[in-house]
C-alpha positions in Angstrom: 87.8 120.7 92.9 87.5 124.2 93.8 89.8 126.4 95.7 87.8 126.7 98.8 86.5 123.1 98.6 90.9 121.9 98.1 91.4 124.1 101.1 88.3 123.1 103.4 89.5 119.0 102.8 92.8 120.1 103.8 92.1 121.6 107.1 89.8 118.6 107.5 93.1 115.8 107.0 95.0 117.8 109.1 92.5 118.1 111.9 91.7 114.8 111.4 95.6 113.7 111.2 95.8 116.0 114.1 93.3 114.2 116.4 94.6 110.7 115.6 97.8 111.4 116.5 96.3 113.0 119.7 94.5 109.5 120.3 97.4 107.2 119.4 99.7 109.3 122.3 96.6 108.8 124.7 96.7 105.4 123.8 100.1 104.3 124.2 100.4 107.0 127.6 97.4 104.8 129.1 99.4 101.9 128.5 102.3 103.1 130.0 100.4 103.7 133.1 99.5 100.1 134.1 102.9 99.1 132.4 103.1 97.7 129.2 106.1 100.1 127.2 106.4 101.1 124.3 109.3 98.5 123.4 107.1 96.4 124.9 104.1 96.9 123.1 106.4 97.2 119.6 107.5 93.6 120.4 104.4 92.1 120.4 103.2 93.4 117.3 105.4 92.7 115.5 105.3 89.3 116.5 101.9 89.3 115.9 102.5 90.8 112.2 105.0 87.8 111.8 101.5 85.4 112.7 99.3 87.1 110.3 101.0 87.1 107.3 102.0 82.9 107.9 97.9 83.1 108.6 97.0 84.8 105.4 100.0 82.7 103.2 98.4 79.7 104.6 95.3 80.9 103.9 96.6 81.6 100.1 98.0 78.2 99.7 94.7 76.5 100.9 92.6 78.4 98.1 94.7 77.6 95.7 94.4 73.9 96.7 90.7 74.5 95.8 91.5 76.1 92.4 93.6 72.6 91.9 91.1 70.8 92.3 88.5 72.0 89.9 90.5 70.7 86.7 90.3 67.4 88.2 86.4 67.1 88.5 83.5 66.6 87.2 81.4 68.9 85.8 78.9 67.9 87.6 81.0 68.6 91.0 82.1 71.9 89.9 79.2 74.1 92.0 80.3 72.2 95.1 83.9 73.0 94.2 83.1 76.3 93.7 81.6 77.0 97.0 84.4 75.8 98.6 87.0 77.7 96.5 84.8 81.0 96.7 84.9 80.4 100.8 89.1 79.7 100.7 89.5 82.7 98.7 87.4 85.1 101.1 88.9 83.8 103.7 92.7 84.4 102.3 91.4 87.6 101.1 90.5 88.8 104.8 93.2 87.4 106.6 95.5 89.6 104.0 93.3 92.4 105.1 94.2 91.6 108.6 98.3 91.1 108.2 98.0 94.6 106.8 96.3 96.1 109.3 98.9 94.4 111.9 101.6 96.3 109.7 99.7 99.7 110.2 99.8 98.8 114.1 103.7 97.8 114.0 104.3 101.2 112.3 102.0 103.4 114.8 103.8 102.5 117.6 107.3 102.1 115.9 107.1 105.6 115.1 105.7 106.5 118.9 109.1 104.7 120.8 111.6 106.5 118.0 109.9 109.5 118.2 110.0 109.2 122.3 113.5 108.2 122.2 114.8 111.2 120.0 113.6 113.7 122.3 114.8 112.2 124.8 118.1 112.3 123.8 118.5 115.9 125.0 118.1 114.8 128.4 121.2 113.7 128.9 123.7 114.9 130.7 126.5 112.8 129.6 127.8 113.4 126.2 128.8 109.9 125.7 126.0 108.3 126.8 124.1 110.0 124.8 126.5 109.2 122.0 125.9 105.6 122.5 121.6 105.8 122.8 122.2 107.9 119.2 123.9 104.7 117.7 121.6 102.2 119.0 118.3 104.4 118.2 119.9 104.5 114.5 121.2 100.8 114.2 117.4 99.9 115.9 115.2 102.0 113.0 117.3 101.3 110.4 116.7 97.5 111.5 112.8 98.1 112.1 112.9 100.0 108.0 113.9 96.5 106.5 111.2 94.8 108.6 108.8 97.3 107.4 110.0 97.0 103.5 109.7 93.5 103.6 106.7 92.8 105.2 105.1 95.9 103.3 106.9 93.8 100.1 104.7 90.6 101.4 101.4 92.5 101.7 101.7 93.9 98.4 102.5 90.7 96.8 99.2 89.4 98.1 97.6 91.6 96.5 98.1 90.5 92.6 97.8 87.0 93.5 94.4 87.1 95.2 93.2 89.6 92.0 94.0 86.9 89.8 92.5 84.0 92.0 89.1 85.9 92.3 89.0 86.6 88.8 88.7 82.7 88.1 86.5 82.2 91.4 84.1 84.7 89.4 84.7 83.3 85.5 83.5 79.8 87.9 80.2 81.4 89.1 79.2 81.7 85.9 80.4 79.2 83.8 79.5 75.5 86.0 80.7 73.1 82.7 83.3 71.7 81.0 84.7 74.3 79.1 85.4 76.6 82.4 88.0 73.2 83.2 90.2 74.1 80.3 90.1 77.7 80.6 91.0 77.3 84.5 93.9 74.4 83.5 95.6 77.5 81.3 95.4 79.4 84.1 97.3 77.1 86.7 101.4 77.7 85.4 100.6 81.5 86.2 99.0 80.6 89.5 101.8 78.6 90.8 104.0 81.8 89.9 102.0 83.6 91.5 102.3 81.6 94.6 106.0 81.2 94.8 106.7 84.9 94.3 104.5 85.1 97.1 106.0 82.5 99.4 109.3 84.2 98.9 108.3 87.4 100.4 106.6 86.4 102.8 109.9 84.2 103.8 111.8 87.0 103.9 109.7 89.1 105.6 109.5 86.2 108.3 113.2 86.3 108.6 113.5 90.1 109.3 111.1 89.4 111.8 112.5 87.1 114.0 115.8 89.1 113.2 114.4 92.3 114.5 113.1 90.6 117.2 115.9 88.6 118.7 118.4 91.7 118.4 116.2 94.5 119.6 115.6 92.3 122.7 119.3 92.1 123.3 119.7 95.8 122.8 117.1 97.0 124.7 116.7 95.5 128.3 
């Protein structure tokens, strides 16, 4: 890329960066107005991030049912099984979309309410007051940066697994016989890997949830 054409797509993500940001504030200030705070608003979220991701395991788990299933019919059977596992696999494959885009909403407004309540430090008066809003805005990020990790952990981990399903959902399109039954048989032991890696995170990432969720509402009336 040239020079100028490096510096005229810089200008354009910052001004681009720059208006988003602009939007978000409008956003959550609108909010505010008939009010619904940020804490609020942070709560549900992430509650709703905790939803998606047992949506799109689910989701997982149910496609992978399908691929089960082919090594135990008929050839004959395999374009109706097929259609079925493609469907499963879209499905799974959207609803991961969709508990990563509930992450990217977590984080906007995560990083609105810490940003708010750092400035806002300064507005105190009392030194030990503000002292004790210092602690709890650290202990509460450094509580909301594990939540992040591990659900970011569980969206990534989707990722791989769903590769590797539609890989054999597309080797199935085009090979409807017998032979596509052994070849998807091999394929199962690394599946199920797959699957329980997956499960893990997305355990964990449940747990920091309703941990981060259950102490931030006790620290934050």
């Amino acid at each position: 890329m040239k020079p100028l054409h490096r510096l005229v797509a810089c200008l354009f993500v910052a001004l681009l960066t720059t208006l988003l940001a602009g939007c978000q504030s409008a956003y959550f200030g609108a909010l505010e107005k008939i009010g619904i705070a940020k804490r609020d608003l942070l709560l549900d979220r992430v509650d709703a991030a905790r939803g998606a991701q047992s949506e799109a395991e689910q989701a997982y788990v149910d496609a992978l049912t399908r691929f089960r299933e082919v090594v135990s019919v008929d050839a004959g059977e395999l374009e109706a099984v097929y259609l079925r596992l493609k469907a499963s696999h879209d499905d799974a494959t959207a609803r991961a979309q969709a508990f990563g885009e509930r992450i990217g909403a977590v984080e906007s407004v995560a990083d609105a309410l810490f940003a708010e309540w750092q400035s806002e430090l300064a507005q105190y008066s009392d030194a030990g007051l503000r002292a004790k809003s210092r602690a709890q805005l650290e202990r509460t990020r450094n509580r909301y940066r594990t939540l992040d990790q591990a659900m970011r952990r569980a969206e990534a981990s989707f990722q791989p697994a769903l590769k590797v399903l539609g890989d054999q959902v597309l080797y199935l399109k085009h090979n409807l016989n017998a032979a596509a039954i052994g070849a998807i048989r091999d394929e199962l032991p690394r599946m199920q890997s797959d699957a329980a890696s997956l499960q893990r995170d997305v355990q964990r990432a449940t747990a920091e949830a309703d941990r981060f969720l259950k102490e931030f509402r006790v620290e934050t009336p």
